[in-house]
Backbone bond lengths (Angstrom), bond angles and torsions (degrees), N, CA, C in turn:
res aa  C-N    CA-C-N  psi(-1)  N-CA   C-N-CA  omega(-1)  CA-C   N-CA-C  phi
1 X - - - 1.466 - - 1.528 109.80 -
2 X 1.310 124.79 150.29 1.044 139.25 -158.20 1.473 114.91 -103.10
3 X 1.258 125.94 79.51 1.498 109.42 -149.33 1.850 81.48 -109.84
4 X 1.280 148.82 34.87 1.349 142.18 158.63 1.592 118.61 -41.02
5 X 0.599 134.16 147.14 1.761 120.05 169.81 1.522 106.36 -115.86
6 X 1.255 113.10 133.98 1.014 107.42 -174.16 1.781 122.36 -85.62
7 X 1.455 117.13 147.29 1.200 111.07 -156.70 1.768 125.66 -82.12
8 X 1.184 112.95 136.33 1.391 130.95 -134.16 1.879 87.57 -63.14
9 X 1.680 103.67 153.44 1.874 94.71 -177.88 1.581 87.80 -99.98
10 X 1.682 90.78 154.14 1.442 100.43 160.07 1.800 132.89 -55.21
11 X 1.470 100.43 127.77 2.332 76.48 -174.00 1.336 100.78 -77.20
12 X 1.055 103.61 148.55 1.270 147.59 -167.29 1.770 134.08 -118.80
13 X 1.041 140.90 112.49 1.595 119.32 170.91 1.807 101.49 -130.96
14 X 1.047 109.07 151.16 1.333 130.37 139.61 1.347 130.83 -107.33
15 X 1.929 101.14 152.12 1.804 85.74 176.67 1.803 88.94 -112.19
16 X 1.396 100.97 159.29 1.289 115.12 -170.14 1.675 107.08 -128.24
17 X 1.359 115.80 137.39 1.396 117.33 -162.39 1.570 101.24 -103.58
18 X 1.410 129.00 -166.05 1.492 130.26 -178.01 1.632 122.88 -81.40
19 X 1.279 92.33 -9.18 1.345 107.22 142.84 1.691 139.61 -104.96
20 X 1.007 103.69 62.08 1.691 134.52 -176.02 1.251 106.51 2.34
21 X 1.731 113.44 33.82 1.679 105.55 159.44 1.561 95.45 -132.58
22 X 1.788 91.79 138.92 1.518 118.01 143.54 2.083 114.66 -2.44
23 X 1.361 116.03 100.00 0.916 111.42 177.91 1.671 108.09 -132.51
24 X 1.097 126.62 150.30 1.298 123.21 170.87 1.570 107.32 -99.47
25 X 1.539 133.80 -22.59 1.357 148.46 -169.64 1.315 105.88 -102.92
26 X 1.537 126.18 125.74 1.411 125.74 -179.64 1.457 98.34 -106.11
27 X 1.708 100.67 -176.69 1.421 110.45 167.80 1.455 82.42 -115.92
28 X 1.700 102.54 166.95 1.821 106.98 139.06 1.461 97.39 -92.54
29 X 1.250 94.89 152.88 1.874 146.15 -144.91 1.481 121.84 27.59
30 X 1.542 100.54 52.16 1.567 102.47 163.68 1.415 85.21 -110.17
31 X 1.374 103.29 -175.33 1.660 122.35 -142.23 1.655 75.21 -139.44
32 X 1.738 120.81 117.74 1.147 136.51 164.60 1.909 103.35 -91.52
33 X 1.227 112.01 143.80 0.967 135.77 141.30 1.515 150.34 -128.11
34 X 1.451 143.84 159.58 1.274 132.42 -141.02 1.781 89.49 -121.67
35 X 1.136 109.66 162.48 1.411 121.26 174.32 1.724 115.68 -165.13
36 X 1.896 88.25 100.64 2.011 86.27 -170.76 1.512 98.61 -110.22
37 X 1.697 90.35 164.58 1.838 93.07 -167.50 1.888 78.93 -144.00
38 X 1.508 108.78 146.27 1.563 105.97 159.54 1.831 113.93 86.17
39 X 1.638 97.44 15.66 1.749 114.90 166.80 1.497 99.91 -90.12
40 X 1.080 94.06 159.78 2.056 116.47 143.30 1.313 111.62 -26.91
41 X 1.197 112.04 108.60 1.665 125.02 162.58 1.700 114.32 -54.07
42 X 1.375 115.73 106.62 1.040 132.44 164.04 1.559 104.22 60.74
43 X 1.925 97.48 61.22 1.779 97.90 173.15 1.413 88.94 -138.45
44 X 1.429 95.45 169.23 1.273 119.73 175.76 1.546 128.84 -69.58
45 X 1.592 137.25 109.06 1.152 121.57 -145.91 1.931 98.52 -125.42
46 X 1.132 105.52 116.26 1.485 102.51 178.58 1.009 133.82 -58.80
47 X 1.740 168.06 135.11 1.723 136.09 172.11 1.797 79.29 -140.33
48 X 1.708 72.40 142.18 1.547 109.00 -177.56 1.630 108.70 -106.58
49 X 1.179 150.32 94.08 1.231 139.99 -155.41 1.577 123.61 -110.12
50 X 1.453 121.71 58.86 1.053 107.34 171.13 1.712 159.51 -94.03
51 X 1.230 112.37 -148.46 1.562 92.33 -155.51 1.651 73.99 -134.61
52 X 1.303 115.64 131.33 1.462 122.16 174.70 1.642 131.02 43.36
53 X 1.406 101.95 31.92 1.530 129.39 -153.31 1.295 119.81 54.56
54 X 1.439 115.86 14.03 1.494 118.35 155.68 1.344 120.39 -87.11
55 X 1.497 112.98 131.26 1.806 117.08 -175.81 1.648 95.71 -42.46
56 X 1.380 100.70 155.66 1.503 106.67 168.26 1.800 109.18 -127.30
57 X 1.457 97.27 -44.84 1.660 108.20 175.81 1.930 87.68 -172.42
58 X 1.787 88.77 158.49 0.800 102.64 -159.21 2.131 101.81 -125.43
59 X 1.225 132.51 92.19 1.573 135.69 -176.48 1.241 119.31 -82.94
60 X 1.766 112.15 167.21 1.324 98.40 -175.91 1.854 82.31 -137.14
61 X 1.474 113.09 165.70 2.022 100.01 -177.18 1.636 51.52 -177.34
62 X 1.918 73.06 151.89 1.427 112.76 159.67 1.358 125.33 -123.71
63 X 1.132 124.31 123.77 1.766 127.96 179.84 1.533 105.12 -75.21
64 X 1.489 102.09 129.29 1.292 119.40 168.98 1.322 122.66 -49.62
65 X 1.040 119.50 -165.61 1.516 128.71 -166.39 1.435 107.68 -68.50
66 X 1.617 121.65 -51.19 1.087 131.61 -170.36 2.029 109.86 -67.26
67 X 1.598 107.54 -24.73 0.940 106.30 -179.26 1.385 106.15 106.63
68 X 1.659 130.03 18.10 1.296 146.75 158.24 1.497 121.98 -77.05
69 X 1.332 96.28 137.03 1.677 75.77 153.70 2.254 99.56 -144.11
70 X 1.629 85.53 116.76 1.104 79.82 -172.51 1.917 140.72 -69.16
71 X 1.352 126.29 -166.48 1.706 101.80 -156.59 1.889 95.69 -68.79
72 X 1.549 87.29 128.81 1.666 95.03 167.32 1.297 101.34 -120.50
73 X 1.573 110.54 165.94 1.619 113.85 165.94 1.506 124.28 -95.82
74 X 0.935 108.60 131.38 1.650 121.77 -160.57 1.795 112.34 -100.22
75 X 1.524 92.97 -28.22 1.850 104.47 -167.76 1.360 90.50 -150.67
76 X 1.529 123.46 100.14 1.564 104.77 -177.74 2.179 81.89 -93.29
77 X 1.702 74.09 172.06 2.003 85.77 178.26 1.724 109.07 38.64
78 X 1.102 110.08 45.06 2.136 98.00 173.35 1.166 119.55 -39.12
79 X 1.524 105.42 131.01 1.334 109.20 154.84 1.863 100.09 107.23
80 X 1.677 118.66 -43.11 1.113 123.15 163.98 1.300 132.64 -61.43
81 X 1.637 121.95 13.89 1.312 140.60 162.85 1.259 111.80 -165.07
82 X 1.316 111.93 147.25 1.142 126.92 164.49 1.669 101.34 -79.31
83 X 1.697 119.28 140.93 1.641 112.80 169.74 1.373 94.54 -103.65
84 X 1.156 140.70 -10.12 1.380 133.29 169.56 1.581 104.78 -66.23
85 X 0.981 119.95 -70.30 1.113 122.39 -164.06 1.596 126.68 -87.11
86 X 1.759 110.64 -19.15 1.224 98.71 -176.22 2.201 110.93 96.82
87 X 0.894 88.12 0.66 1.798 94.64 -159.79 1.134 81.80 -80.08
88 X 1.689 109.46 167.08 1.634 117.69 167.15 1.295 89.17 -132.66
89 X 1.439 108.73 147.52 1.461 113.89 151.05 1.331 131.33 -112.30
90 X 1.597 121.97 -161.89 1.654 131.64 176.97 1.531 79.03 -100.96
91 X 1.790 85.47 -178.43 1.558 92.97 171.71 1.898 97.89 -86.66
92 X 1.042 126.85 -17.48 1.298 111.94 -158.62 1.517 91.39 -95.01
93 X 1.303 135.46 -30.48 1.553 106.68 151.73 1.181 124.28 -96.81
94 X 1.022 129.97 14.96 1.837 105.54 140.91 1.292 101.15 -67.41
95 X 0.999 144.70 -73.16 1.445 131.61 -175.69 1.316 97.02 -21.89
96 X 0.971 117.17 -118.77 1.503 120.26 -179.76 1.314 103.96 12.70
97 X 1.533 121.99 -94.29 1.372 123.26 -166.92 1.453 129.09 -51.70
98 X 1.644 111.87 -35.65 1.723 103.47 -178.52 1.410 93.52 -118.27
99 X 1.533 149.13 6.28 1.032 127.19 176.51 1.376 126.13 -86.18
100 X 1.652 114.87 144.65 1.666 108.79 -157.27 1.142 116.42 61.98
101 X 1.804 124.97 35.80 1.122 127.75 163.79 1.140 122.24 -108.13
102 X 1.443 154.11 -151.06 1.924 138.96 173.97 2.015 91.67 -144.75
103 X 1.194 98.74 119.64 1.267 106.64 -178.01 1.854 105.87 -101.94
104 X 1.570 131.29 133.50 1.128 127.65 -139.46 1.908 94.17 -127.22
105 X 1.123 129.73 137.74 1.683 131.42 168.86 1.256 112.14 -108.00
106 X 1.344 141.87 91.12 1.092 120.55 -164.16 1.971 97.47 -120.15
107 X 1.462 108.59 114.76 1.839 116.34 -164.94 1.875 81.69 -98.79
108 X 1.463 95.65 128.36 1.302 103.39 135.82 1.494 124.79 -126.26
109 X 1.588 112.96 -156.34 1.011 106.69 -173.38 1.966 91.71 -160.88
110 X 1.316 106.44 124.82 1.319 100.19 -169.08 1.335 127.47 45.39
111 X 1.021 111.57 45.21 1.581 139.68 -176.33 1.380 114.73 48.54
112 X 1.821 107.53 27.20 1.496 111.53 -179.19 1.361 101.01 -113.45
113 X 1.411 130.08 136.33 1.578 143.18 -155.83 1.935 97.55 -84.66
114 X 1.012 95.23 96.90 1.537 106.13 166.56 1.438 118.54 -74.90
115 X 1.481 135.08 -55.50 1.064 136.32 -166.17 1.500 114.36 -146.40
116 X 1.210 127.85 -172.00 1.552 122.31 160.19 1.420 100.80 176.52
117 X 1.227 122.39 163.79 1.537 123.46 -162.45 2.291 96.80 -163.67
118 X 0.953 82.99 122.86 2.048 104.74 172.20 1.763 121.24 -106.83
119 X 1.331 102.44 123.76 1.443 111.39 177.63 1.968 95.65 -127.68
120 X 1.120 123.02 173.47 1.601 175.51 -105.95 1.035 116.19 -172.67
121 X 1.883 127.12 87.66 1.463 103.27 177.90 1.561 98.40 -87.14
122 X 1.603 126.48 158.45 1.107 116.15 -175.66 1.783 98.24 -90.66
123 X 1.614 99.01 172.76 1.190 102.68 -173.54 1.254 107.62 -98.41
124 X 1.383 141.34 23.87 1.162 143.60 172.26 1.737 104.13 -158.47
125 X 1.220 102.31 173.00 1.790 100.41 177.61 1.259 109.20 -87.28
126 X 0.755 125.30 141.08 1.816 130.87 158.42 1.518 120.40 -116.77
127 X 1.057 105.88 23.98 2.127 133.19 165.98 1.303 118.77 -167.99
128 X 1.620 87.36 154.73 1.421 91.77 -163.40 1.848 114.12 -70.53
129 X 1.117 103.10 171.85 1.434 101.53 -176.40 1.835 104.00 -158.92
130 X 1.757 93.38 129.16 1.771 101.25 166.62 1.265 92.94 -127.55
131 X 1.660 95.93 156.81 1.289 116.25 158.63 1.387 115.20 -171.19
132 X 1.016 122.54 154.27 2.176 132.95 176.41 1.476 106.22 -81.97
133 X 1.427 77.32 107.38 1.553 116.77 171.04 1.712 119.52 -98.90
134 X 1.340 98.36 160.52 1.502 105.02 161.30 1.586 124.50 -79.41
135 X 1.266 128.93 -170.18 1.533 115.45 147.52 1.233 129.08 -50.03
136 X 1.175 133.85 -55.05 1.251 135.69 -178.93 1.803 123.71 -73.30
137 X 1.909 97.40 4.30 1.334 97.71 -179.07 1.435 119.97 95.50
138 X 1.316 129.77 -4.70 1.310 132.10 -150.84 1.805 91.38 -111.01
139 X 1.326 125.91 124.11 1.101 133.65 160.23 1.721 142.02 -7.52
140 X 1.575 114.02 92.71 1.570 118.99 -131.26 1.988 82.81 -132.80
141 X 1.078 113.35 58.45 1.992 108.27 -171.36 1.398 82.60 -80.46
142 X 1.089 143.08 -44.50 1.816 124.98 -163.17 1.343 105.26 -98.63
143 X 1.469 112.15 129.87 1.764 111.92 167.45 1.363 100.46 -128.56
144 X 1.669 112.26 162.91 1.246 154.84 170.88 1.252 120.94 -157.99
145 X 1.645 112.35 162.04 1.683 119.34 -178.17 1.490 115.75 -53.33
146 X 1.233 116.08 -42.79 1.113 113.64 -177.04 1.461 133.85 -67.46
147 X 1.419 105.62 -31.88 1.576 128.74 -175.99 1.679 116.15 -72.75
148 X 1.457 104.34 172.76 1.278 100.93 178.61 1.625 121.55 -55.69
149 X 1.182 105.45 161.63 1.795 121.56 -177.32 1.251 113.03 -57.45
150 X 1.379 137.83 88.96 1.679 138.13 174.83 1.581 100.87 -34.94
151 X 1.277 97.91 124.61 1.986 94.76 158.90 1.972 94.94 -129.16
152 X 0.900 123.37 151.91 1.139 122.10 141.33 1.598 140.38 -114.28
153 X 2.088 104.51 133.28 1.203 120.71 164.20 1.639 128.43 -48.47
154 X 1.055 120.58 114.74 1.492 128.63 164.71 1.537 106.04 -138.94
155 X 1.651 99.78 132.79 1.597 125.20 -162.12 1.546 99.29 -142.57
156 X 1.260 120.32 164.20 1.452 126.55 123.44 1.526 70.51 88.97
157 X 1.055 144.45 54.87 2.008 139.51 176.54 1.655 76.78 -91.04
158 X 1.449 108.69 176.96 1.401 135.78 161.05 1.566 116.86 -117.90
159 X 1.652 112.56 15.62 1.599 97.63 -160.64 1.696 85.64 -155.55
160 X 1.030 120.38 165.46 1.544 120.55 161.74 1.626 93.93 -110.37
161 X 1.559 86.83 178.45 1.537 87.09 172.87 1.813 104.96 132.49
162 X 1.377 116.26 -161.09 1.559 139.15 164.81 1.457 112.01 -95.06
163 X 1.415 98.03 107.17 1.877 94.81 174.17 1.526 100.72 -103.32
164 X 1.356 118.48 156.84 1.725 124.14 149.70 1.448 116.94 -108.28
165 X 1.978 101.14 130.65 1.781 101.92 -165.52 1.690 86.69 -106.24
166 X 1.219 114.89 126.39 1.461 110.42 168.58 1.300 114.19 -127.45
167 X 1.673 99.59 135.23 1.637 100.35 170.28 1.428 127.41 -67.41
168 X 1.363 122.12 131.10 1.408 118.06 173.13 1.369 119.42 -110.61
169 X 1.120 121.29 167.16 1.989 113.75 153.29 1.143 112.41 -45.37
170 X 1.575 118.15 137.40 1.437 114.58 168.02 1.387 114.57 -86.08
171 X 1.770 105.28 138.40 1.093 132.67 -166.75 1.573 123.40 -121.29
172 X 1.333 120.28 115.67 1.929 111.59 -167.94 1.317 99.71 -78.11
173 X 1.238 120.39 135.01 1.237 122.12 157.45 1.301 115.02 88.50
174 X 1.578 129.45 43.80 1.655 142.64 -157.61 1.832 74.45 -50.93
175 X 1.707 109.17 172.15 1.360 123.03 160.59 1.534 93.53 -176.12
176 X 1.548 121.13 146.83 1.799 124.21 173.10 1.102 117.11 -51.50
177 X 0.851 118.34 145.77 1.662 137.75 -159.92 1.538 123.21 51.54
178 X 1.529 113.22 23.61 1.849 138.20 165.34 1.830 84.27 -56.80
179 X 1.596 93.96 148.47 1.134 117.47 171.69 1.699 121.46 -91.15
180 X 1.448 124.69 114.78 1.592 131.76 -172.20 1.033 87.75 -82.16
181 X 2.095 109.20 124.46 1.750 118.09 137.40 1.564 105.56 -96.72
182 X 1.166 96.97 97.92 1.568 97.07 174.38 1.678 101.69 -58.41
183 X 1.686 106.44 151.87 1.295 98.95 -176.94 2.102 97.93 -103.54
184 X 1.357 103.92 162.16 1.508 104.97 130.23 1.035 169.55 -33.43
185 X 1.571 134.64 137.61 1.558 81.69 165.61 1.951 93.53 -120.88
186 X 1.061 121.57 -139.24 1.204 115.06 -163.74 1.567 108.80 -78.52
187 X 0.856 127.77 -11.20 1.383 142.81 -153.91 1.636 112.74 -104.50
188 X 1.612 105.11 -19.95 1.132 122.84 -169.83 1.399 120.07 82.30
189 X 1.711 125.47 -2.22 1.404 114.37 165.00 2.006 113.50 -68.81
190 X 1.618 92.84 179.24 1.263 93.00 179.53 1.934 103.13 -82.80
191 X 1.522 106.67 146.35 1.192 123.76 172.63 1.139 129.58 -59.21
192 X 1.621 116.79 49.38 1.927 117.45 -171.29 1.078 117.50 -139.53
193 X 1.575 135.02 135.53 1.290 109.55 161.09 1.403 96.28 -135.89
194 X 1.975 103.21 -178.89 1.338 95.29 -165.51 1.568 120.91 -105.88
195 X 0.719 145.99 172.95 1.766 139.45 -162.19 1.675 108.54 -137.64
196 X 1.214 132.69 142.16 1.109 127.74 158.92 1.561 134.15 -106.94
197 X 1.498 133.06 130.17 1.176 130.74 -149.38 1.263 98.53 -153.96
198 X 1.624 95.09 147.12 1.766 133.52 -179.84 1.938 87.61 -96.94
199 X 1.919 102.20 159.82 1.249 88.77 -171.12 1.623 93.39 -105.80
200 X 1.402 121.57 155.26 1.298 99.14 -160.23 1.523 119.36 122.37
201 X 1.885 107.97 -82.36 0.697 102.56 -171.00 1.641 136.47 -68.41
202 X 1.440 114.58 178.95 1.320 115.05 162.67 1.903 109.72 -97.99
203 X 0.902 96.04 124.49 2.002 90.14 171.59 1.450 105.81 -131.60
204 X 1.207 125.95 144.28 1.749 147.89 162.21 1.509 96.68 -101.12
205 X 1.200 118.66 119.13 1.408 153.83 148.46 1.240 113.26 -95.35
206 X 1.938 105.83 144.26 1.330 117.75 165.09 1.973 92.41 -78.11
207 X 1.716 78.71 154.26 1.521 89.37 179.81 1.708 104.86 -144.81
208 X 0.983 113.92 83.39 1.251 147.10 160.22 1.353 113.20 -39.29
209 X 0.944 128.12 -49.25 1.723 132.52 172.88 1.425 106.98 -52.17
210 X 1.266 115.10 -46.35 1.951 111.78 -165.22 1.975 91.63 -45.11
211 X 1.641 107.92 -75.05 1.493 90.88 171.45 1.330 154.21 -12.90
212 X 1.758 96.81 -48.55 1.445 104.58 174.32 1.535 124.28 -87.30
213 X 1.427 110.23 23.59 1.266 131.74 -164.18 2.005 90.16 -98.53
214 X 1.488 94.90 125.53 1.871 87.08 156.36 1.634 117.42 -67.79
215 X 1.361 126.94 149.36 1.628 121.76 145.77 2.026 119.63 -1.26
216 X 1.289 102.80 118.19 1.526 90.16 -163.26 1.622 89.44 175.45
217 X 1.650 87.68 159.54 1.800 92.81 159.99 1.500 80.42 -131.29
218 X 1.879 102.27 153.52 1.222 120.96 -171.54 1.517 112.37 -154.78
219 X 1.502 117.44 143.65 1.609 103.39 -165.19 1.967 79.60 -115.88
220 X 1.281 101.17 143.38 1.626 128.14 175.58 2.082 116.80 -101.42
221 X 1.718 91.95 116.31 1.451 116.17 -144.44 1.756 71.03 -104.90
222 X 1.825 111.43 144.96 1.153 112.11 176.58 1.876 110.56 -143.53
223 X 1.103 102.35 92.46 1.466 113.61 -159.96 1.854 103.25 -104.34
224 X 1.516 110.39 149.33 1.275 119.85 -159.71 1.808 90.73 -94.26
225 X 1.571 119.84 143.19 1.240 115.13 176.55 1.458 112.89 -110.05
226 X 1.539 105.36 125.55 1.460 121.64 -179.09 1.606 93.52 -114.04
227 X 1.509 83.13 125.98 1.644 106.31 -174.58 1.514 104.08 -91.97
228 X 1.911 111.00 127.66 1.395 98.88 -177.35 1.693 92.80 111.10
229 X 1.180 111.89 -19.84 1.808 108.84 174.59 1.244 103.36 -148.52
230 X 1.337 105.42 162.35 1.374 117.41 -176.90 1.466 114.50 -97.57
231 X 0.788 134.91 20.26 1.569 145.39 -158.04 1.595 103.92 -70.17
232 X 1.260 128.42 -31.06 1.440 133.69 160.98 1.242 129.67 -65.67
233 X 0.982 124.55 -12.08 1.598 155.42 163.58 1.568 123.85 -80.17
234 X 1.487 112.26 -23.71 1.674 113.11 -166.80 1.558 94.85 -55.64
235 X 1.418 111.47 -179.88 1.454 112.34 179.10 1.308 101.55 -135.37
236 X 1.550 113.53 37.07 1.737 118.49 164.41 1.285 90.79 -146.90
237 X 1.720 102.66 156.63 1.596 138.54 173.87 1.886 85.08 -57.52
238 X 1.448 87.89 123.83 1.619 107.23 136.50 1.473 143.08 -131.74
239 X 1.389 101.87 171.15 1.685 102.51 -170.60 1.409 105.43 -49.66
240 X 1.194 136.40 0.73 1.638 130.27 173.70 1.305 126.40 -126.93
241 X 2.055 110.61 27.34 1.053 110.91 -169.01 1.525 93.29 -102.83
242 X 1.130 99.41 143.34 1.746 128.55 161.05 1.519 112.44 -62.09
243 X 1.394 124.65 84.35 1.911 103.22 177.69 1.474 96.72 -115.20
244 X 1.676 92.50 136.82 1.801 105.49 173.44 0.910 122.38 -56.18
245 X 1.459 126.73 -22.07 1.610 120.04 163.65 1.530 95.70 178.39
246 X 1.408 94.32 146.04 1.754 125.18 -173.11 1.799 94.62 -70.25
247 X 1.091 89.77 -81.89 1.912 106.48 -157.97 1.714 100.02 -87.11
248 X 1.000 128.05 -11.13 1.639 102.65 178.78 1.948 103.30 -128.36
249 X 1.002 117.19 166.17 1.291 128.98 -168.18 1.606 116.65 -46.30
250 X 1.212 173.14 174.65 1.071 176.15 -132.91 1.610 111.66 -149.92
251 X 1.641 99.71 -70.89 0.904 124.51 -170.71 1.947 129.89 -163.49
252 X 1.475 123.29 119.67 1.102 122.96 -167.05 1.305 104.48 -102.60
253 X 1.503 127.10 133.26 1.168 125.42 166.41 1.939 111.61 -107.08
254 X 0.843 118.56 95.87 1.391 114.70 -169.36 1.792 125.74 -85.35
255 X 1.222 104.29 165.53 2.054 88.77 -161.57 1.223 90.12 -96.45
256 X 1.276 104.64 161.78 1.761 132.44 168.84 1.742 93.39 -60.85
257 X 1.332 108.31 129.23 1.039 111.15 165.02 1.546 129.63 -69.25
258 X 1.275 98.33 -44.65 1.620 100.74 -178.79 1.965 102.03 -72.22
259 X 1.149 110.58 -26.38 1.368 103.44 167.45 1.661 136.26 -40.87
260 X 1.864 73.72 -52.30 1.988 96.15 -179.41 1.256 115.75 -84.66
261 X 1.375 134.01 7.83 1.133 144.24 165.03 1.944 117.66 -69.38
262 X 1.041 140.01 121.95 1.255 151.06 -130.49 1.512 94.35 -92.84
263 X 1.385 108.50 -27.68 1.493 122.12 -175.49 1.553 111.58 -140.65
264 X 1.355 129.78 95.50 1.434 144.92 -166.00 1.604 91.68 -48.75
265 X 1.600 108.36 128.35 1.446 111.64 165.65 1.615 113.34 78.79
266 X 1.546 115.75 -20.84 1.521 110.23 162.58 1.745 115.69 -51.19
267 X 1.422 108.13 153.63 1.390 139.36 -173.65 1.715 98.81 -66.24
C-alpha cells in the first residue's frame, strides 16, 4: 500500500476578470474576482485589499476542504465605489480616481501572510461596459417606482450603429452557447429596447424598460443590430454578446412594498 503523501502545493491566488481569465490588468466596472488553490483545508483566510498600499476593504472566505477557494468576487463594478468610504462615482471619475493605480491581495491566515497577488487598473476602458445608472451616471443596479429614474450606461462599444439591450433571467456564470430567458415586461411584451451609439463613446440613456420590468433580478444582454438578419433575436449567448456582468446581478427591480402587502396599509 501506498501510504506516500503527496507533496503539499504552493498557495496560490489569481484575480480573474468578467471574462473568466487570469488577468493582471483591470477595467473600471468589471467585477474582479479571486481564485486560491494550496491554503489550509477548511480555514479561515483573511484578504486585505488595497489600493496604492492604502487599505481599500478588508474580506474574510474560507477554503474548502481541498484547500480552494473557488472564483469569488472581491470588487464587484471597480472603481464605481469607493468600499472605504461609501462614495459612488461616474465612470469618468472613477477613471480619474483609480485609474493607473496598483490594486494589492494580500491572504493571510491567522494573521500570517500566506499569499498576495497585484493588478493595474487601466486608465481608460479597453471593453465594453453596461450598467443601470442614475442621471448623473452614478451606479443605480436596484429599481423601484419610487426611486430615482433608471438610465443606462453603455461605453467602450467597438461599432457605431443600433444596438438592442434586453433583459433576461439572471444567470451565474453567462458562457457561448448559455441559454436566453428573455424576460417580460409587465404588459407581456418582450423586454428590449433599442439604443443608439458612437463607437467609443460613453452615453447615459433614460431607460424606461427597468420600470416595465415585474419584481426580479435580471442580467442585460447588449447585441449590435444587423438589418436583414436576425442575429439579435438568437436565444443563446454569443461570441459578440455584450453582458452587463458575468458573476454579480445585472439588475434588481424590487416590489412596492405597500403593494406586496396582502392587506394595503396593514401593520
Amino acid at each position: 500500500m501506498n501510504t506516500a503523501r503527496r507533496p503539499a502545493r504552493k498557495p496560490a491566488i489569481r484575480l480573474v476578470g468578467d471574462d473568466d481569465r487570469a488577468a493582471t490588468r483591470f477595467n473600471v466596472g468589471e467585477s474582479i474576482a479571486l481564485e486560491a488553490s494550496g491554503l489550509a483545508p477548511a480555514k479561515v483566510h483573511d484578504l486585505n485589499i488595497r489600493i496604492d498600499q492604502k487599505t481599500a476593504l478588508d474580506l474574510r472566505l474560507i477554503s474548502d476542504r481541498d484547500g480552494n477557494i473557488p472564483a469569488t468576487v472581491i470588487w464587484a463594478q471597480l472603481g464605481f465605489d469607493d468600499p472605504a468610504s461609501g462614495a459612488r462615482y461616474t465612470l469618468v471619475e472613477a477613471l480619474e480616481r483609480f485609474g493607473g493605480r496598483t490594486i494589492e491581495i494580500v491572504v493571510r491566515q491567522e494573521r500570517r501572510k500566506i499569499t498576495a497577488a497585484k493588478a493595474v487598473i487601466e486608465k481608460r476602458l479597453t471593453r465594453p461596459l453596461v450598467a443601470v445608472v442614475d442621471a448623473a451616471g452614478r451606479l443605480l443596479n436596484a429599481v423601484d417606482e419610487e426611486g430615482e429614474e433608471p438610465h443606462l450606461l453603455l461605453a467602450g462599444l467597438a461599432s457605431s450603429g443600433s444596438v438592442v439591450v434586453t433583459a433576461v433571467a439572471r444567470q451565474h456564470d453567462w458562457y457561448v452557447g448559455a441559454r436566453l430567458e428573455e424576460a417580460l415586461t409587465r404588459t407581456g411584451d418582450p423586454a428590449r429596447m433599442e439604443v443608439e451609439i458612437r463607437e467609443g463613446d460613453a452615453r447615459v440613456t433614460r431607460f424606461p424598460l427597468a420600470r416595465d420590468l415585474p419584481p426580479g433580478a435580471y442580467d442585460l444582454i447588449v447585441r449590435p443590430i444587423r438589418y436583414g438578419y436576425e442575429h439579435h433575436l438568437a436565444p443563446l449567448v454569443t461570441r459578440h454578446d455584450i453582458i452587463g456582468s458575468r458573476r454579480i446581478t445585472g439588475l434588481v427591480v424590487r416590489e412596492d412594498f405597500w403593494r406586496a402587502k396582502p392587506v394595503l396599509g396593514a401593520a
